[in-house]
C-alpha positions as CSV (number, residue, x, y, z in Angstrom):
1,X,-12.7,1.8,-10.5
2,X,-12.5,5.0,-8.2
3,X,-9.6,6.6,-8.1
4,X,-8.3,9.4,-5.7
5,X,-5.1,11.3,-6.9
6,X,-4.8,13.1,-3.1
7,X,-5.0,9.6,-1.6
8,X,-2.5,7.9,-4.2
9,X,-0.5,11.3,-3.8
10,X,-0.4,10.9,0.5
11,X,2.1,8.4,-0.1
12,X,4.5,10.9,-0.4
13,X,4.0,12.7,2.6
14,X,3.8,9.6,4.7
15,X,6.5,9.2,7.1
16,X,7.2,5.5,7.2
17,X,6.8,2.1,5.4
18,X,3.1,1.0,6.6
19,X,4.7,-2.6,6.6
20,X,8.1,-2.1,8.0
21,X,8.3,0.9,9.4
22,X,11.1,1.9,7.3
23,X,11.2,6.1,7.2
24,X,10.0,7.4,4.2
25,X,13.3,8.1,1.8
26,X,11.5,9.3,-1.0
27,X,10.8,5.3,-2.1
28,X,7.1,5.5,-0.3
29,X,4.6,4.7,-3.1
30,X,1.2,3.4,-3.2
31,X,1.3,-0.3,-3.6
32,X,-1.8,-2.3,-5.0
33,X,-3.5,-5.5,-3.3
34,X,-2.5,-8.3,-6.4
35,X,-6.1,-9.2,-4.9
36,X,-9.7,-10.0,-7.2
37,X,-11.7,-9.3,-4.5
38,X,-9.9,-6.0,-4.1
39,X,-10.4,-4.8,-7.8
40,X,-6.9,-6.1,-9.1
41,X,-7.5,-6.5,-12.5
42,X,-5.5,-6.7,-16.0
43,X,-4.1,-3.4,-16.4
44,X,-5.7,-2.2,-13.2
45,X,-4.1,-1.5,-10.0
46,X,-6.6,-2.0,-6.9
47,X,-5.7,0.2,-3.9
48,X,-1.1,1.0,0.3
49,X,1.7,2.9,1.3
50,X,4.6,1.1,1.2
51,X,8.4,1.3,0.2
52,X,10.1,0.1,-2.5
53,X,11.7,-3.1,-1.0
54,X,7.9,-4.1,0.4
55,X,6.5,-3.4,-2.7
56,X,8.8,-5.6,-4.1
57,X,8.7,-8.3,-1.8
58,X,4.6,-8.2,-1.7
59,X,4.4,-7.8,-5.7
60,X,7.6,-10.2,-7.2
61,X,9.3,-11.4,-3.9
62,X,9.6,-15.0,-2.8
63,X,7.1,-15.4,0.0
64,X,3.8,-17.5,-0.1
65,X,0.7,-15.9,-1.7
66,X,-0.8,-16.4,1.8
67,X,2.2,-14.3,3.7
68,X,2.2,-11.9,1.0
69,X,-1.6,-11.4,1.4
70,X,-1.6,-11.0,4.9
71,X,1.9,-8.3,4.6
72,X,-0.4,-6.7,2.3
73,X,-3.7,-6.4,4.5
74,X,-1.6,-5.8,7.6
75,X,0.0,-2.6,5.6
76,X,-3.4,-1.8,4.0
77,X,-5.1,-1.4,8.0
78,X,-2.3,0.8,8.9
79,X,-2.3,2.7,6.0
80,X,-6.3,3.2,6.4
81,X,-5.6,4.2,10.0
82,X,-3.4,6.8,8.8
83,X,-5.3,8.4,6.7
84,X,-8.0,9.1,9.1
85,X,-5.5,10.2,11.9
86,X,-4.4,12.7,9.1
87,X,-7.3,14.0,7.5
88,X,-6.7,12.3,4.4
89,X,-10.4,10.5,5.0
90,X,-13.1,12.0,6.8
């Protein structure tokens, strides 16, 4: 599994949830898609920028797998967007 620590680590400089738009408070992390197809894994974390409460609600909250998957690719296009618009990927 590739593995970028200046990618996981842009989540701290990224100014808002990539879901809801929440400013970043500090609580911005790099969530994982739950996802086979996406490298999810036991004991490994496939590759988004999101804040605690999303995190939350994507990984343990109440919403269908099918909602939570789309939250999850929804924040995951963003967060690609992003990282192009800042350099992060070339």
């Amino acid at each position: 599994m590739y593995r970028n620590k200046k990618l996981l680590n842009g989540a701290r400089d990224c100014p808002y949830c990539m879901l809801c738009s929440r400013p970043n408070d500090g609580t911005i992390v790099a969530a994982h898609s739950n996802q086979l197809r996406d490298g999810k894994g036991k004991s490994i974390k496939a590759h988004d920028y999101l804040c605690y409460q999303c995190h939350y609600e994507i990984d343990q909250g109440a919403n269908s797998k099918e909602q939570k998957l789309n939250d999850w690719e929804t924040a995951h296009r963003k967060t690609v967007g992003y990282m192009i618009e800042t350099g992060l990927l070339k």
